[in-house]
C-alpha positions in Angstrom: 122.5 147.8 150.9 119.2 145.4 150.1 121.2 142.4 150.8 122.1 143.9 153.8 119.1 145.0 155.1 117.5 141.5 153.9 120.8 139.7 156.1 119.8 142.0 159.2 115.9 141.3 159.1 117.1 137.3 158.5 119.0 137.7 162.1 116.6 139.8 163.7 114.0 137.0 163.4 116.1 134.3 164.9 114.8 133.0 168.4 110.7 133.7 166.7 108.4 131.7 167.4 105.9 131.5 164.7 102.5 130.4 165.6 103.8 129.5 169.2 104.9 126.2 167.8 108.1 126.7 165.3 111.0 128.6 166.9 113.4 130.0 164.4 117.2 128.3 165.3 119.5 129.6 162.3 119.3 130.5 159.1 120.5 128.1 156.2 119.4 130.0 152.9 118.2 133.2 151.7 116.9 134.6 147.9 114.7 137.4 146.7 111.4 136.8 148.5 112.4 134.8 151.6 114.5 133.2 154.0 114.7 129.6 155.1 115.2 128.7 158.7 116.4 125.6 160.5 113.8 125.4 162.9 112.6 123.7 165.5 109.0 122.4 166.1 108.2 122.8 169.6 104.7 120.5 169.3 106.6 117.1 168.1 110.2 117.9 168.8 111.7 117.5 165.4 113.7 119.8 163.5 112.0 121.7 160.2 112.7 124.0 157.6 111.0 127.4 157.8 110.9 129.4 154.8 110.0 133.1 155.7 108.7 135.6 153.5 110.5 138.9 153.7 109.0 141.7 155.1 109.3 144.2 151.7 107.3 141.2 150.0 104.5 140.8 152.2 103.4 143.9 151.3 102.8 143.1 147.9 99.4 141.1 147.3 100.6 139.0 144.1 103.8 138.1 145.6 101.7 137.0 148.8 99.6 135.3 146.4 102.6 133.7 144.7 104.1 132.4 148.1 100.8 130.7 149.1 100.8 129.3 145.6 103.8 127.1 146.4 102.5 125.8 149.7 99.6 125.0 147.7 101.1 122.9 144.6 103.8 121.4 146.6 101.1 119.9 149.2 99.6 118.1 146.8 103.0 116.4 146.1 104.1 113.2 148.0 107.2 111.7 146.6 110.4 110.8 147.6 112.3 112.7 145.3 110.4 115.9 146.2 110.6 118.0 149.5 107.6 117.6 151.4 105.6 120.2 152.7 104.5 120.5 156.1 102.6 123.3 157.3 101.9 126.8 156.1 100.6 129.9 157.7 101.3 133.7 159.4 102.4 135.3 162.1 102.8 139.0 163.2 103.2 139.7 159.3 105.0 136.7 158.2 103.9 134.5 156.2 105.9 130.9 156.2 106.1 127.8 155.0 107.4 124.6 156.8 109.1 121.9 155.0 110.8 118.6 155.5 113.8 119.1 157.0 116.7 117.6 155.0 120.1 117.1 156.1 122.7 117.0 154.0 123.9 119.2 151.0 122.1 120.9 147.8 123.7 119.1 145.1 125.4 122.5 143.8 127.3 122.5 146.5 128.2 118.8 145.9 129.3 119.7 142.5 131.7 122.4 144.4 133.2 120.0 146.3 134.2 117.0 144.6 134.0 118.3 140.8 132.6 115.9 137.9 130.3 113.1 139.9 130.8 109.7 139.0 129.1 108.5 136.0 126.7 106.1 136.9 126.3 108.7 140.4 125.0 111.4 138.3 123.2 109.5 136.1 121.3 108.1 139.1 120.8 111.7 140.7 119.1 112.6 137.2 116.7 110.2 137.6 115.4 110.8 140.9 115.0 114.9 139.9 113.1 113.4 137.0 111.1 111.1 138.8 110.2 114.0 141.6 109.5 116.7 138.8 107.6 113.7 137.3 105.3 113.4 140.1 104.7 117.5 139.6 104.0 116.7 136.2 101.5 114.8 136.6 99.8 117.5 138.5 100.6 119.3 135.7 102.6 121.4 137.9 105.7 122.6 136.4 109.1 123.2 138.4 110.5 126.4 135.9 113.8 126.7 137.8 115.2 123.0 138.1 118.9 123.7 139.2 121.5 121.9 141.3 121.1 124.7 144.3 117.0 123.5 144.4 118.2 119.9 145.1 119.2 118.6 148.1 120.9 115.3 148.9 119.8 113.8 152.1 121.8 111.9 154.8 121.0 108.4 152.2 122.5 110.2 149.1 118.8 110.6 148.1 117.9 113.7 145.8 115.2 115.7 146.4 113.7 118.5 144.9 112.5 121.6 146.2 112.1 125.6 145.9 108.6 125.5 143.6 108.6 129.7 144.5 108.2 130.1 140.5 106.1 127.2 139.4 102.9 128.2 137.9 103.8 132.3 138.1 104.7 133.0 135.0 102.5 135.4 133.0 100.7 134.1 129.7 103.9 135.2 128.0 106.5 133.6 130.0 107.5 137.0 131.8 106.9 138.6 135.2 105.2 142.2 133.9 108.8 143.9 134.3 110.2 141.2 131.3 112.6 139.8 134.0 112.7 136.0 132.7 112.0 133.7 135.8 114.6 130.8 136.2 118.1 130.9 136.5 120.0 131.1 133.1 122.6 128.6 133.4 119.8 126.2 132.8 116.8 127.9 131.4 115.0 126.5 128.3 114.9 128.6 125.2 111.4 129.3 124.8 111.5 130.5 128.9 114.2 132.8 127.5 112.9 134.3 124.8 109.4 134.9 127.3 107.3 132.4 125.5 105.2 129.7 126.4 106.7 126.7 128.9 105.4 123.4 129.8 107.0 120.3 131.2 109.1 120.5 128.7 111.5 123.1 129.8 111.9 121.4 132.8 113.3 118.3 131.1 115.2 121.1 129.1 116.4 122.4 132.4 117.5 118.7 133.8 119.8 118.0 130.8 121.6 121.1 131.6 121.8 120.0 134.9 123.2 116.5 133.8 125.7 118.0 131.3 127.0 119.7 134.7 126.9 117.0 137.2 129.5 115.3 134.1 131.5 118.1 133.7 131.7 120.2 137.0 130.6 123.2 134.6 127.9 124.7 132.9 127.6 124.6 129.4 127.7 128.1 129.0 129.2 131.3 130.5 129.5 135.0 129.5 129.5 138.5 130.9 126.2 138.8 131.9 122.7 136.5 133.0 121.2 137.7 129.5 124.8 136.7 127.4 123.8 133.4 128.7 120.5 133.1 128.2 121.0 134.3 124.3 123.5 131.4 124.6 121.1 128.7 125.4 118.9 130.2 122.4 121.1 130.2 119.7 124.4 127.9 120.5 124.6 124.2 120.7 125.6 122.6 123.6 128.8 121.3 124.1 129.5 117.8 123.7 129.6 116.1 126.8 131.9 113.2 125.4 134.8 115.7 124.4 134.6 117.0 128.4 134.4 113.4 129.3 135.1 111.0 127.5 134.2 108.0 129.2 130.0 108.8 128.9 128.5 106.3 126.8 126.5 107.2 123.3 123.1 106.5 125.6 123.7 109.2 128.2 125.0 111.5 125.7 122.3 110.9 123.7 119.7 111.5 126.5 121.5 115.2 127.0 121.7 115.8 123.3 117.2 114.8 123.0 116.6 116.9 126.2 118.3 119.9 125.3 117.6 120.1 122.2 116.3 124.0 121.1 113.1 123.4 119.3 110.2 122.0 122.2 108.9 119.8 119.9 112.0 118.0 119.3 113.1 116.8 123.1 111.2 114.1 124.8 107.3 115.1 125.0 107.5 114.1 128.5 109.3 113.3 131.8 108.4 109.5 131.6 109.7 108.8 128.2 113.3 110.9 129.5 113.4 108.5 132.2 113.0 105.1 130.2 115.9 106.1 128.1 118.3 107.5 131.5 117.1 104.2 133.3 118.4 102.3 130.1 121.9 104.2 130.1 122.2 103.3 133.7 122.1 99.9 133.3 124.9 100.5 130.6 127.0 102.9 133.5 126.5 100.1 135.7 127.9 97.7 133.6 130.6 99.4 132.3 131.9 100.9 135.8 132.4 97.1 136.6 128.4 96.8 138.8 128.6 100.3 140.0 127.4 101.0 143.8 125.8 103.5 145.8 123.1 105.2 144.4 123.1 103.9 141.0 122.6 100.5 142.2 119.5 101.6 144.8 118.2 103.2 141.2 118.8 100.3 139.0 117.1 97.8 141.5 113.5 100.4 141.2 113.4 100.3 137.5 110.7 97.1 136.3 112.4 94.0 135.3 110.8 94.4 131.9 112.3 97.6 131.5 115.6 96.7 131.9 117.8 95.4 129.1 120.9 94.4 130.5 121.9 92.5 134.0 122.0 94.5 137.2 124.7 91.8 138.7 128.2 92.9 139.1 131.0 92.2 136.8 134.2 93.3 135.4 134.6 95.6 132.9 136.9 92.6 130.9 133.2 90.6 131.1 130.7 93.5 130.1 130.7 92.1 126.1 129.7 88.6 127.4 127.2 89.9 130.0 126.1 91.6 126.8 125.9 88.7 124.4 124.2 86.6 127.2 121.0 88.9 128.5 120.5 90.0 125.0 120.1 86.6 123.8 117.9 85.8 126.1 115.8 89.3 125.7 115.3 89.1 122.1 113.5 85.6 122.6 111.7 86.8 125.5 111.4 90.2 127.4 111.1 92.0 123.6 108.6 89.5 122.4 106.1 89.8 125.0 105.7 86.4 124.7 107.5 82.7 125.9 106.3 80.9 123.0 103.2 79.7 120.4 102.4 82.1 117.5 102.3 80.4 114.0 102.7 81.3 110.4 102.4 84.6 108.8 102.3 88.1 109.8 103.5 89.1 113.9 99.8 88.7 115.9 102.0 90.7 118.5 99.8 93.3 119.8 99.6 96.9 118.7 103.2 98.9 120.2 104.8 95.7 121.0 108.3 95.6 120.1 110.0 93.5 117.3 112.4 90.3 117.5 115.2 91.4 115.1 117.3 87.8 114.8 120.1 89.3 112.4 121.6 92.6 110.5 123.0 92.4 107.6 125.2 95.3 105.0 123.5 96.7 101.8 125.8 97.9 99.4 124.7 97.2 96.0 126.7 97.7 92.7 128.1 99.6 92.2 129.4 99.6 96.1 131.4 96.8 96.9 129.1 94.7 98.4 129.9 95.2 102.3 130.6 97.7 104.8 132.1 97.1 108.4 130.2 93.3 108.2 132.2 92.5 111.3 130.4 95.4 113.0 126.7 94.1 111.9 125.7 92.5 115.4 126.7 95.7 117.4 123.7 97.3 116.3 120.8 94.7 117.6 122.7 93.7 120.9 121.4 95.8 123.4 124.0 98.1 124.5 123.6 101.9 122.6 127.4 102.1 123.3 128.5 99.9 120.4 127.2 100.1 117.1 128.0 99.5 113.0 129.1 102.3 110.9 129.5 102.5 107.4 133.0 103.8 105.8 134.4 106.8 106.1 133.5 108.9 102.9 135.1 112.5 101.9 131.5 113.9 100.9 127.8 114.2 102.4 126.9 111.9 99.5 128.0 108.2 98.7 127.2 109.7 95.3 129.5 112.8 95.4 132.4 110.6 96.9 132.6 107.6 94.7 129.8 107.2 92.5 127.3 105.2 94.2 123.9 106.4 95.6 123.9 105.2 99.1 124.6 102.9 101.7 122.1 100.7 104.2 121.8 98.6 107.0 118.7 95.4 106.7 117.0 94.0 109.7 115.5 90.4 109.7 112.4 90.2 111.7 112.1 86.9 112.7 108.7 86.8 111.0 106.9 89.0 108.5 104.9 91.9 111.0 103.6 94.9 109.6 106.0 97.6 111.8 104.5 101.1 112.5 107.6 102.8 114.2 111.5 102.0 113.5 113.4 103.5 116.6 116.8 104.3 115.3 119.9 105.8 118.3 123.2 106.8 116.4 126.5 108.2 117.1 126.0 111.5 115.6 122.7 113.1 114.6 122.5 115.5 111.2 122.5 112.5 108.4 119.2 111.3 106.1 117.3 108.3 105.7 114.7 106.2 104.1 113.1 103.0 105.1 111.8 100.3 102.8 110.2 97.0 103.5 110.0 93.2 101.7 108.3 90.1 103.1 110.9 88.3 101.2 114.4 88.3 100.3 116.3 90.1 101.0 116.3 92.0 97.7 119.4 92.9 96.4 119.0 96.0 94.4 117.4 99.1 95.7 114.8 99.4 92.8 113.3 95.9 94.0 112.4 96.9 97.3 109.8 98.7 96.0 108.6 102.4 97.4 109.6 103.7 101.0 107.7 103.1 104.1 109.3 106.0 106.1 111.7 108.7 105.8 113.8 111.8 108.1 115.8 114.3 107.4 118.5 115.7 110.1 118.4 112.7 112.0 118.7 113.0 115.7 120.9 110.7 118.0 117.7 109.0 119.3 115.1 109.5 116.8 112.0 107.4 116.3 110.6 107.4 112.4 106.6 106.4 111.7 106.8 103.9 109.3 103.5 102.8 106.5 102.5 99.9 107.8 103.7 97.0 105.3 103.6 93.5 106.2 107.5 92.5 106.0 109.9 90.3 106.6 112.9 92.8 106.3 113.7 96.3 106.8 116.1 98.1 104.7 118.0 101.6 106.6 119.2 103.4 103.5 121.2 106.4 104.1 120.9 108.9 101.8 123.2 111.7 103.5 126.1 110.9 105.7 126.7 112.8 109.3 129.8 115.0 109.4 132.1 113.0 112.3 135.1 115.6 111.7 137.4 112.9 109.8 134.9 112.8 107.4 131.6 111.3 106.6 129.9 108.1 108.1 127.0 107.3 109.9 127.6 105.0 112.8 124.1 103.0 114.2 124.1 102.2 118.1 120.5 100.3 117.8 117.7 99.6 116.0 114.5 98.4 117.3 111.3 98.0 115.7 107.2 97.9 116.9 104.2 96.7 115.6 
């Protein structure tokens, strides 16, 4: 009967005139607290969207106050990727906002349509959300309902974001005062859940949800009731995007994997470092979908040239390896270097942060392994593309030591010149295995007792993790894997892409 009443009021106030200037045509949207409006404005003649507070609501002085708190945050907002606002005011009782009016379709209805969006198409689509919730960020506003139905996809295939009616309301505790959990549950954050504390991070939570479903045409999770699924997103991993479609590179995966991972402190800390990885995994979409079009290439071409690792030109998917082999080549010397030349002997004088030339890989598999593992694999994991990589063997236990005898397995990286590295960036196939990192300025050693004492270690290891390393002035860099990842034929641990920075 409240939706009811709520539809009647909606067509009641068609043909108002608010403020004798924006004359209510239709309506294209309602929810809890208000209605939105095609509208005309009467002063410059252009179409707007109206949302209206409902009547029951503007009773209530928080909710009022809630209302004029989106105006307010969204105002100070001028991005592309982010609805604008217009106006705000009342009339006869009504309080309203006016936004940008954009035509086209929210992008949950998108998903309805056409299923499972193109690759490199979704891919591009999460970008812009991230670069308009981005832009909120930075106002340290935070979105706290990112979902496909608050995007809309303008008459250019642009995405925009709108509907910040929750940002900033949460209580202290996460919770309005009657414990309803604000956000929709398909896609809310675990913390924002379980009524805790949120920050930008749930919202990058939120978008890998929203990824995972622009792949897939589903959401992750589904059961009986909005709480069933919240308690899903709490305690149950997300599905593997690559088993619903297989054709998703390692990159994007790993990008959902980081985002939605449970604990806060594990995802991305913010928006911007989210985007560098999606903008790299575009590049490889691009490529691989044989130069992509559309809105992945209007991304691609906004994402710095020094950012970018591989070449925005169109080929075919048969050339994508030598397109690979070619830009890499030419990035290592360059682009990754920071630098076109000079430099002289002895430790890297590349400043602080600057990444690493890594010239070569090679196997470490000392006695009593047999001396090599997947060697004709060994370039795969320095050449740019997080969609190939080396892998050890497959082993029938956790432990190299458990399954035949020996203690580990490892990867070394040649430096092109002793530099004292403080981070080793590290993106594998599966997360879950263990690691240490040593160092030698010479070499390479050929035992693991000569390499000395480790620089760096993790446990678990992510898809995309970054380890801090002691700085040690070194030539080479030994990955030795202590604990192998479970891949469901076994046990390996297959490396994508190393990188290293000073």
């Amino acid at each position: 009967m409240a939706d009811e009443a709520t539809t009647g009021l909606a067509s009641s106030l068609i043909g108002t005139v608010l403020s004798e200037r924006y004359r209510l045509e239709s309506k294209l949207g309602s929810g809890g607290m208000s209605t939105v409006y095609l509208s005309r404005d009467i002063t410059l003649e252009r179409w707007v969207a109206v949302k209206v507070m409902h009547r029951e609501m503007s009773d209530q002085p928080d909710q009022i106050e809630r209302f004029r708190r989106e105006a307010r945050a969204v105002a100070q907002l001028s991005h592309p990727n982010v609805v604008s606002v217009i106006d705000a005011g009342e009339d006869g009782g009504h309080p309203y906002i006016v936004f940008e009016y954009v035509d086209g379709e929210t992008l949950k209805q998108r998903i309805e349509r056409v299923g499972p969006l193109p690759v490199d198409e979704a891919t591009a689509y999460a970008i812009e959300i991230g670069r308009g919730l981005a832009a909120a960020h930075s106002r340290r506003l935070v979105h706290r309902d990112v979902k496909p139905q608050n995007v809309l996809i303008d008459a250019e295939g642009r995405a925009k974001v709108t509907d910040f009616g929750i940002a900033r309301s949460l209580e202290k505790d996460g919770l309005t005062q009657t414990g309803r959990v604000l956000g929709t549950t398909d896609y809310v954050s675990p913390e924002q859940a379980m009524g805790r504390g949120v920050d930008a991070r749930t919202d990058i939570y939120s978008l890998g949800v929203l990824l995972y479903e622009m792949l897939t045409g589903e959401v992750p999770f589904t059961a009986q009731t909005v709480v069933g699924v919240a308690m899903k997103h709490v305690n149950e991993d997300m599905p593997d995007v690559q088993r619903r479609r297989p054709e998703v590179s390692s990159a994007l995966a790993a990008v959902i994997e980081r985002s939605t991972t449970k604990d806060p402190k594990q995802r991305y800390p913010d928006m911007a470092s989210c985007l560098a990885d999606l903008e790299a995994a575009l590049e490889v979409e691009v490529v691989r979908s044989g130069g992509g079009g559309g809105e992945a290439t209007t991304i691609l071409d906004t994402v710095p040239s020094k950012r970018k690792v591989l070449t925005t030109r169109r080929v075919s998917a048969a050339g994508v390896f030598v397109v690979l082999a070619a830009t890499v080549a030419a990035l290592l010397i360059t682009a990754l270097t920071g630098n076109s030349g000079g430099g002289g002997s002895g430790p890297s004088a590349a400043p602080a942060g600057a990444p690493v030339d890594i010239v070569k890989t090679q196997s470490f598999d000392p006695s009593p392994g047999d001396g090599e593992e997947h060697d004709d694999e060994l370039s795969l994991a320095i050449d740019g593309n997080p969609g190939t990589g080396w892998s050890t063997e497959t082993y029938d236990a956790p432990t190299t030591q458990d399954s035949v005898g020996k203690p580990g397995v490892g990867l070394i990286v040649d430096a092109s010149e002793p530099v004292a590295a403080r981070t080793m960036r590290i993106r594998s196939e599966v997360g879950g295995w263990d690691m240490q990192v040593y160092a030698s300025e010479s070499g390479p050693p050929t035992s693991l007792q000569a390499w000395g004492q480790p620089i760096g270690s993790a446990s678990g290891m992510t898809t995309d993790q970054t380890v801090e390393l002691s700085p040690r002035t070194a030539k080479y860099y030994l990955i030795w894997i202590t604990k192998l990842a479970s891949t469901g034929d076994g046990y390996n641990v297959q490396i994508n892409e190393v990188g290293l920075k000073s």
